[in-house]
C-alpha positions in Angstrom: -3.4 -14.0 -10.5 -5.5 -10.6 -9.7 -6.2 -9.1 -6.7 -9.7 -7.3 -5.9 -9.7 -3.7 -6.8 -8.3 -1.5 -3.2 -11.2 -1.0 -0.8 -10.9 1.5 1.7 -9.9 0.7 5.9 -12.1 2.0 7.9 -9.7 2.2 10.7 -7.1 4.3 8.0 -10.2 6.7 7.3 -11.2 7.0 11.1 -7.6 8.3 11.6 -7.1 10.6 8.8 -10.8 12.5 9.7 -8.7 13.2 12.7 -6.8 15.6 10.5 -9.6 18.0 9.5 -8.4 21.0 7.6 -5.4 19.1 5.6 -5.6 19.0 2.4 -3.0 16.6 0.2 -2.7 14.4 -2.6 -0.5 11.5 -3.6 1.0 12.3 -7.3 2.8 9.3 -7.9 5.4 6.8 -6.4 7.9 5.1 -7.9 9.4 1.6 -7.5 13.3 1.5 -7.3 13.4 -2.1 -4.9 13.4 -5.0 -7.5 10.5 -7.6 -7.2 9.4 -10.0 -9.2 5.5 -10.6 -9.2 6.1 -14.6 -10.1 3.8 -16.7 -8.5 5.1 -19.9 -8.1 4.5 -21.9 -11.8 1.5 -20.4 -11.7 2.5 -16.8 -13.5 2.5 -13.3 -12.1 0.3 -11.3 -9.4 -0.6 -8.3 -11.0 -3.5 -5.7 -9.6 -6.5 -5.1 -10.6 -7.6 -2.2 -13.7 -3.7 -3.0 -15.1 -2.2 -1.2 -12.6 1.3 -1.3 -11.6 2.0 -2.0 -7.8 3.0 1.9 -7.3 -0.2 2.9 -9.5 -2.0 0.3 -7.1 -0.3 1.6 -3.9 -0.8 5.4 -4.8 -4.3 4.8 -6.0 -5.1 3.1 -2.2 -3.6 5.7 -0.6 -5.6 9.0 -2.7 -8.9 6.8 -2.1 -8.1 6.8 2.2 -7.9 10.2 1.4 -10.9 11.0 -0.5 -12.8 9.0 1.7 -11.6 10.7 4.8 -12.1 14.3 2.3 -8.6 15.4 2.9 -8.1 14.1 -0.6 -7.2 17.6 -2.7 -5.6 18.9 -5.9 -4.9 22.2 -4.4 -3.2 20.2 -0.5 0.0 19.2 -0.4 1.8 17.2 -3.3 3.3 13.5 -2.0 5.5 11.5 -3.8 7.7 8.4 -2.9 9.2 5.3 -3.4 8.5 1.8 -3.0 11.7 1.2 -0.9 11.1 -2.6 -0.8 8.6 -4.8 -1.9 8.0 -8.6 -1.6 5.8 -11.5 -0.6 5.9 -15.4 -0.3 3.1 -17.5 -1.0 5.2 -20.4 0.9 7.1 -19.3 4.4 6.8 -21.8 6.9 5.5 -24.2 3.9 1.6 -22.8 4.0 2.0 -19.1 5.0 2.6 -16.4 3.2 3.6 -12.8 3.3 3.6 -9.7 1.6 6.4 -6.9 2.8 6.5 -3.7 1.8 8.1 -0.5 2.6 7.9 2.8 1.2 9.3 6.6 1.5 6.6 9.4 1.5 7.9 13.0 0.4 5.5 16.4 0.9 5.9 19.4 -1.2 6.4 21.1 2.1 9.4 19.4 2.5 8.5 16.3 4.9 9.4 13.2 4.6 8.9 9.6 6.6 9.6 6.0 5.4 7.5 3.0 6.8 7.3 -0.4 5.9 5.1 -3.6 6.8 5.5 -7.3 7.0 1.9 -8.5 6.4 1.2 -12.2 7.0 -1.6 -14.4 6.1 -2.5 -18.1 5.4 -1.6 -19.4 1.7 -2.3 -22.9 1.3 0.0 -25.9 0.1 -0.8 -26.2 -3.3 0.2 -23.8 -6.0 -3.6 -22.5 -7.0 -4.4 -22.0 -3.9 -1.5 -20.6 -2.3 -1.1 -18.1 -5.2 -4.4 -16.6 -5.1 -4.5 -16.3 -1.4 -1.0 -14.4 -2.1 -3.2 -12.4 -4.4 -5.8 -11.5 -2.3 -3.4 -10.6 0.8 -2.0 -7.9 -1.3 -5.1 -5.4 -0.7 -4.9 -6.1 3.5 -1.0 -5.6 3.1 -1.3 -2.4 1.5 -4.2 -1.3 4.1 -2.0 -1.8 7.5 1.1 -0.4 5.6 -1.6 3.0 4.9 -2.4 2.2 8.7 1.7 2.5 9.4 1.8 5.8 7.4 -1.2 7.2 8.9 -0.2 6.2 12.9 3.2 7.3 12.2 4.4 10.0 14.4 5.1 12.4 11.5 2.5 12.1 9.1 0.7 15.1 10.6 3.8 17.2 9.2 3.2 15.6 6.1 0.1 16.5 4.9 0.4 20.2 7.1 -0.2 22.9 5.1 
């Protein structure tokens, strides 16, 4: 199972054009929480272009960024971690969830960790409830940018 490539939140970019001037960049994140990306029977959910989740995750996050043109080589340096990452394709026997929580580091020596339990309709079957699963990862990783960016100290970490 694939997901659709990342597409940008319009709500994530509104909020990061409210920090005009910054300037940062997400260099990589790693993935120290275990997760398997089995799907039922039905084999592995892995993103699109052959990414890895962190690739995927710090890929979403530098194209919020370019979008909202805070994205920059020269900015601020972010890494993290993918603190914890997992999803169902069968709670409550047709919902499903993807949760995911990460720590953010600035070169300028910020940090913050946020996480999100995003839930979504999967379906009773295996097919179906697998690539619904799929397809909730993009949303997932949109409102856990959304966490990031509302957070109360995400200005400090993309300050200058």
């Amino acid at each position: 199972m694939q997901p659709p490539r990342y597409a940008s939140s319009v709500d994530n970019v509104m909020k990061l054009k409210e920090f005009d001037g910054a300037k940062a960049h997400v260099t990589a994140l790693t993935q120290t929480a275990d997760f398997s990306a089995t799907c039922r029977l039905m084999g592995p959910i892995e993103p699109a272009d052959g990414l890895t989740i962190p690739e995927f995750i710090t890929k979403a996050i530098n194209d919020e960024f370019k979008m909202a043109s805070i994205y920059s080589q020269d900015g601020n340096t972010i890494t993290g971690d993918i603190k914890n990452i997992e999803f169902s394709s069968s709670s409550g026997l047709t919902n499903g969830y993807w949760d995911i929580s990460v720590i953010l580091n600035s070169s300028n020596g910020s940090s913050l960790e946020t996480s999100n339990k995003y839930t979504f309709k999967s379906g009773f079957d295996a097919i179906t409830a697998c690539n619904a699963t799929a397809d909730a990862l993009t949303p997932a990783v949109q409102d856990l940018i959304k966490m990031a960016v509302n957070h109360p100290d995400f200005s400090t970490l993309i300050a200058n």
